[in-house]
N, C-alpha and C positions, 0 to 999 in steps of 0.2 A: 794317816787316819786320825792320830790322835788330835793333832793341830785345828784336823775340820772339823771334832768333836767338840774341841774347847772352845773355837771361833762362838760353834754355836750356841752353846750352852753360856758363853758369855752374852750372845744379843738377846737371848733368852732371858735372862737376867736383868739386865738393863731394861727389856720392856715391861717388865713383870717389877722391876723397884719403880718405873716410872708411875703406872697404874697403883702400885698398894700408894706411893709417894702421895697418890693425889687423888684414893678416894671418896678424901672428905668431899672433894669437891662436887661429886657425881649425885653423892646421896644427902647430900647439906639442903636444909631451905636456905631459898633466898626471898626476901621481899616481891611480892609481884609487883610486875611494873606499872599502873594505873593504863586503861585503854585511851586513846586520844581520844577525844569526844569532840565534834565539829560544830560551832557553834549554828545552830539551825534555826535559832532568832525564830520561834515559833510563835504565832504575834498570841496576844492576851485575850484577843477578842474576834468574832466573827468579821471575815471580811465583806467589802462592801457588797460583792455578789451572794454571796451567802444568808449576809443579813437581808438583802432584796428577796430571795426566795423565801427564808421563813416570815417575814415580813407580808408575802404575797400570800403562804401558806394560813397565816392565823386570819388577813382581810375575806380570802374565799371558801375557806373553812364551812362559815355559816350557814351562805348560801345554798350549799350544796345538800340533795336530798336522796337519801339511797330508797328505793320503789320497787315494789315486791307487789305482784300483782298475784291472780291466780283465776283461773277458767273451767267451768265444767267440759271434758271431754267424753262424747258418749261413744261408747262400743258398738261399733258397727254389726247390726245385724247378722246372721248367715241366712243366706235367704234358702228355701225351703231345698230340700235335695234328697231327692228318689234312694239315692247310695245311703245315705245318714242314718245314724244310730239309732233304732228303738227299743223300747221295753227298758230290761234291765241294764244295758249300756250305757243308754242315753239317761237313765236316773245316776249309773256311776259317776261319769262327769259331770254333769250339775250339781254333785256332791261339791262339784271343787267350788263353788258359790263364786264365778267368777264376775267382780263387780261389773252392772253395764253403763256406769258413770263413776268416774270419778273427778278430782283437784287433779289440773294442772298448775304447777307451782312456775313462776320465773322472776327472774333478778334486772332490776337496772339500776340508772342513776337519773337525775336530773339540776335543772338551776332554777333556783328562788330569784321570779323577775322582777316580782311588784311586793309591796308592802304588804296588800293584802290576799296573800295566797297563791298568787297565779304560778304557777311553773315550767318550764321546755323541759319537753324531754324528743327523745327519739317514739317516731309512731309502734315500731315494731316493738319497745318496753310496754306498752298499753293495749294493744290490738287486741281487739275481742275479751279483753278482761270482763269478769263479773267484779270483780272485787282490786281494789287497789290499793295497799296501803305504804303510807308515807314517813319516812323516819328522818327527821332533820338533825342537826348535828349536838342541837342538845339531850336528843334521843327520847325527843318528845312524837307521839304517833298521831298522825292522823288520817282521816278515810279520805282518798283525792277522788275528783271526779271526772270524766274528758267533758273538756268543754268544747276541741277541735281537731281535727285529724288533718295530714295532708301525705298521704300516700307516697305520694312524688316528686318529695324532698325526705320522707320517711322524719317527719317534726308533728309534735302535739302539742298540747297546754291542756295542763291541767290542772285542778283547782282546790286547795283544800281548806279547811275552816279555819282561819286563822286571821292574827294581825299584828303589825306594829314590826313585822320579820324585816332582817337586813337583807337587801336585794342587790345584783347582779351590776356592775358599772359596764355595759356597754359598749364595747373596741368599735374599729374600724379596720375590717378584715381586710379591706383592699390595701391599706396602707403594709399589712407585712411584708416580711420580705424572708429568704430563702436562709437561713443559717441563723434566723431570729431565736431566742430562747422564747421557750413556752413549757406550760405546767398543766399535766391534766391528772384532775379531779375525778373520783366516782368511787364506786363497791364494787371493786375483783369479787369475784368468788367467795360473795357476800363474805370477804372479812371485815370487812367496815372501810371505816373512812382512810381513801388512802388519794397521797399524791405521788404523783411519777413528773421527772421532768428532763425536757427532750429537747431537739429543734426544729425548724418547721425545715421539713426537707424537700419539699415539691409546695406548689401553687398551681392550684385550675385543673386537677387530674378528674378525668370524666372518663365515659366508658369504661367504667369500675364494676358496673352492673347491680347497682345496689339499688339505687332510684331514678327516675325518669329525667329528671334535674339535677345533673352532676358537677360542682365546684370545687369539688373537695383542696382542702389544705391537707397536706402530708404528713406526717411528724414520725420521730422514731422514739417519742414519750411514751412509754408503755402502756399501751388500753388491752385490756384484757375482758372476756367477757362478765359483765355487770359495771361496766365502764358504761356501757352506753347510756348517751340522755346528757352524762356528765360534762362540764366544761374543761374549754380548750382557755387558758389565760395567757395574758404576755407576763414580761416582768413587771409592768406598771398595775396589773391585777385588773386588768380589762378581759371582756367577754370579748374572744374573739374567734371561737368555734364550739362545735354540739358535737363531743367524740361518738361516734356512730357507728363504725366496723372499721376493722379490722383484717389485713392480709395475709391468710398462714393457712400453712399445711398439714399441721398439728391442730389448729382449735387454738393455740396458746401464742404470746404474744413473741413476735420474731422479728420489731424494728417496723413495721410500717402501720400504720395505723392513720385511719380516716376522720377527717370533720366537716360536717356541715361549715362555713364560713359565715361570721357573724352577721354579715348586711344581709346577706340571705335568707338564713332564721328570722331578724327581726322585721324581714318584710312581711314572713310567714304568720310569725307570731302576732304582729298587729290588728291581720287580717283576721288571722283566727278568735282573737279577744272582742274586736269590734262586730264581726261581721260572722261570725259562725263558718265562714267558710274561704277558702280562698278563690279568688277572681286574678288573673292573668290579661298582657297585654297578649297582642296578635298584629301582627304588620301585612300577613296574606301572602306570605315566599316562602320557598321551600328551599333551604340550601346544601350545600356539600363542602367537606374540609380541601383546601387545596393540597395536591402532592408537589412534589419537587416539577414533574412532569407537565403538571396541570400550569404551574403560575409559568412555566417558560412558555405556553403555549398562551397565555394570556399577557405576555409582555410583563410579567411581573420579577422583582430580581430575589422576591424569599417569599416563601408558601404562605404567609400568615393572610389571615382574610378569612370573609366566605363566600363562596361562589353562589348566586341566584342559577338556581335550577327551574324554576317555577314560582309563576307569578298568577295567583287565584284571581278571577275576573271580578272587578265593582270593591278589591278591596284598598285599603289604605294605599297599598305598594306599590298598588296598580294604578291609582290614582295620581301618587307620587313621582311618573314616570320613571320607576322601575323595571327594568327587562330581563328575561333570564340571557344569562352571560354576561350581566354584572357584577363583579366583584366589589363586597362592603368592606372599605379597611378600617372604618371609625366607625363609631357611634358616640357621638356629644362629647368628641374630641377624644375620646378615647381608642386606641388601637385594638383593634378586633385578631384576638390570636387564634382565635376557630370556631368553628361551629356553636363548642356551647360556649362559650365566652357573651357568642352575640346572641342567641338563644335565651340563654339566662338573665341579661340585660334588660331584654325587651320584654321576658315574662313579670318581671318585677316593675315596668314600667306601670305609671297610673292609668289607667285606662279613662280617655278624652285628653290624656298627654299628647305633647307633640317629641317627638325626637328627629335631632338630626343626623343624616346619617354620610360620610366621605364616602364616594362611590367612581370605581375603575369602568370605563366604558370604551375600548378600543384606544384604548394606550394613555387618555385621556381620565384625570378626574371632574367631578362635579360635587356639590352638594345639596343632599332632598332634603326638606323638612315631611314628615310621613306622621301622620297620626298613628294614635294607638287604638286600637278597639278590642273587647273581649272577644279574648278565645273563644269561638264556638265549641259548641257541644259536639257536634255533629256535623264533617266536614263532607258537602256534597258538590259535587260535580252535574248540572240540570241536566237531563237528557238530551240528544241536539239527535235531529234528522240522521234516518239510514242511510249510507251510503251503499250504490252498488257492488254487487258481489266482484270479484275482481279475482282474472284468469291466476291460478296456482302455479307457478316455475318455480326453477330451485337455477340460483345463478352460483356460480364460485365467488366470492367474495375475497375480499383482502386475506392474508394468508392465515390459514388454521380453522376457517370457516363458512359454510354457506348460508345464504338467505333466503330467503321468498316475500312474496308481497302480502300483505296482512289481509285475510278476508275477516267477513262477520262474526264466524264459527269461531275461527282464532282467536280475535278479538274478545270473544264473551267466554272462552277456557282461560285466557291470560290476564283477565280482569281489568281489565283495559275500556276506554272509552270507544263509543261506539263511534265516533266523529276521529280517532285515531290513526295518524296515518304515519308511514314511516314500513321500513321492510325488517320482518322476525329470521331473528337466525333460529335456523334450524338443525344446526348441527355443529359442534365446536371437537375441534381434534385433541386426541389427548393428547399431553406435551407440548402444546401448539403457542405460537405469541398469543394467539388469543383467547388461549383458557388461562396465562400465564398473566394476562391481564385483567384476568377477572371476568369477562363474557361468558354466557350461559345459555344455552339452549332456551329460545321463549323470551330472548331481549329483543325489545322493539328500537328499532336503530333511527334516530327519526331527525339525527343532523350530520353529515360529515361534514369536517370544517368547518364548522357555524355555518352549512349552507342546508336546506332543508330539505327533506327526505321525505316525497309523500308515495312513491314509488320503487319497482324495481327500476324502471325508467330511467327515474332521478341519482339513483345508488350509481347504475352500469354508465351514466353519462361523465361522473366526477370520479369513476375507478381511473380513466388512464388520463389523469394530470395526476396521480400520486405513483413516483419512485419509490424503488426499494430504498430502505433508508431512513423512508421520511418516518414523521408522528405524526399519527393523524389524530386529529382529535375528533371523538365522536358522543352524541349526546343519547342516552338511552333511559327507555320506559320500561323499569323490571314491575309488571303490574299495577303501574302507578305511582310507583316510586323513582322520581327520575333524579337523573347524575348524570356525570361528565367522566370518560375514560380516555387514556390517552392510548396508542399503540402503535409500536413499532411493526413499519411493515418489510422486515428482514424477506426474503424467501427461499 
């Protein structure tokens, strides 16, 4: 026992002289040792991209006009009611003096185009104003006035008293391109003058639902509301869009954001400066975008194009040897990517212009020279001769649907021409290929296979040359509205 006592009481010792041995060392300072520092050659001056933005930042600055407009809104009446308060009631709440007018107050932005005063903005910054006032960047005010509206691109001009102002250098929108840097201009939430800058993320986005005329450029430059009106710049400090709305689920800015496209504006604006109003071309077709389904059945090897749906009698189109089931892939050499690509083209065209346009006819191309003419006002179809009443059946049609033959009665519930011929479904299956194609109870079916349909007749003679399996292409009248659908007849 004693031996394992001393054993221990020696190691004991020994570890206990090592540690007093070497205090100092635990509790001593020593020199800190400096941290490496990595040389990060931080350069001295702005780079070349940097100085190009603020560069862009100080040339469009000036241009730029933040537009605060304001509108009387009146209180709608309550019209009179048997139930309603009188006597002392009805003095209690009129106590509350509640105004039956007041100021609406709202915020935008806009671009300084001309020297002397003229400016774009978005239509919806000015609509229905009483009052507009304009703040430019030296934060000097002035009272604007509309000199033009156009609804259906949602673009104005307006004008304020002024001169000698720096104005706007003018892009060419068609020249962008996808992943391009761009800067936009305006008043957030009337803090004043701000820039945001982004890239253009999309080209040619339509059916956005904001205006009748849709081009839109994309950007994920932050627009926020009192953006609007404001411009869209490149790095060169070119006008090359009119930020207009905005995509979000909040009200607040979430990466997508909309512009007018500068050739677009400035066809608008010229119009509007010179002519008080805008004037559009009209070629007299009616078209539809191609689906994947659509161009295989037209011999085509990618959807881009527009299909001729209708061609209006005595006009340009029509004259031009245009037919429906033509497919447009150019216009003035340029590739027609859809509907409104070729739409928006032609509305900007000069009217007594001529254009030409590449056209698909049965596997074959051509090409028309087609004039321009103004858009009518008012698009009528002349009344043509009654046709006889015609026996009512209901046949089974291709699979998910039945038809019948279109009488008078039909005809004038379905808003259809009375010289219309062609056979109405009457019933489409739920779940069916043909609700799943889009068919609807009260479609006038008036071509299978580009072969024509003015009966039930004509329908039940061409049902048994089509298998199961096939596509059939079929050409339909939804009230006047006519297109092209394809359908699989599975059974």
């Amino acid at each position: 026992m004693k031996k394992i006592t001393i054993v221990v009481l020696i190691v004991v010792a020994l570890v206990s002289g090592y540690i007093i041995g070497n205090r100092t060392d635990f509790f001593s300072s020593r020199p800190a040792v400096p941290p490496y520092m990595y040389n990060l050659q931080l350069p001295k001056e702005l780079s070349g991209e940097n100085a190009a933005f603020s560069g862009v930042a100080n040339v469009i600055s000036p241009v730029v006009a933040n537009i605060s407009t304001s509108k009387t809104v009146a209180r709608k009446d309550i019209s009179p009611n048997p139930h309603s308060f009188e006597g002392p009631l009805n003095d209690y709440f009129e106590s509350f003096d509640i105004p039956k007018k007041w100021k609406e107050q709202s915020l935008g932005s806009g671009v300084v185009v001309s020297s002397d005063g003229y400016i774009i903005t978005n239509n919806h910054v000015v609509e229905k104003s009483d009052e507009i006032k304009v703040t430019l960047f030296d934060q000097q005010n002035y009272k604007g006035k509309i000199i033009g509206t156009d609804p259906k691109t949602d673009l104005a001009i307006i004008k304020i008293p002024a001169t000698n102002l720096p104005a706007i250098k003018w892009g060419d929108s068609d020249k962008l391109q996808v992943g391009e840097f761009v800067l936009a201009f305006g008043n957030p939430y009337s803090l004043g003058h701000t820039v945001t800058m982004g890239i253009v993320s999309a080209l040619g986005r339509a059916n956005v639902g904001i205006a009748d005329y849709e081009d839109f450029i994309q950007t994920d430059a932050a627009i926020n509301p009192g953006n609007s009106g404001g411009p869209l710049v490149n790095i060169k400090g070119e006008l090359v869009g009119i930020n207009t709305a905005i995509f979000s689920r909040t009200g607040g800015y979430q990466g997508i954001g909309f512009a007018v496209p500068s050739n677009m504006a400035k066809s608008v604006m010229t119009q509007l400066m010179n002519e008080g109003k805008v004037t559009r071309g009209w070629l007299g077709i009616t078209i539809q975008n191609l689906t994947p389904e659509l161009a295989s059945e037209f011999n085509l090897k990618k959807s881009s194009g527009a299909l001729v749906t209708d061609v209006f009698k005595a006009s340009p189109a029509e004259k031009a040897g245009i037919r429906r089931g033509d497919v447009i892939l150019e216009i003035n050499g340029k590739e027609i990517r859809n509907v409104e690509s070729l739409r928006n083209t032609v509305s900007q065209s000069k009217v007594g212009s001529k254009i030409k346009l590449e056209v698909l006819r049965n596997g074959k191309t051509f090409s028309a020279n087609v004039g321009v003419t103004e858009y009518p006002q008012e698009l009528a179809l002349a009344e043509q001769d009654d046709s006889p009443d015609e026996e009512i059946t209901e046949e089974k049609a291709l699979v998910g649907m039945s038809v019948m033959d279109l009488t008078r009665d039909i005809a004038k519930q379905l808003g259809l021409s009375k010289n219309d011929k062609g056979v109405v479904i009457v019933k489409v299956d739920p779940d069916s290929i043909a609700e799943e194609a889009g068919l609807k109870k009260g479609d006038l079916i008036q071509e299978v296979n580009k072969k024509r349909i003015r009966d039930i007749n004509d329908f039940n003679k061409i049902l048994p040359g089509i298998r199961d399996g096939d596509t059939v292409l079929l050409f339909i009248n939804r009230g006047g509205n006519k297109f092209y659908i394809t359908l699989k007849t599975y059974s």
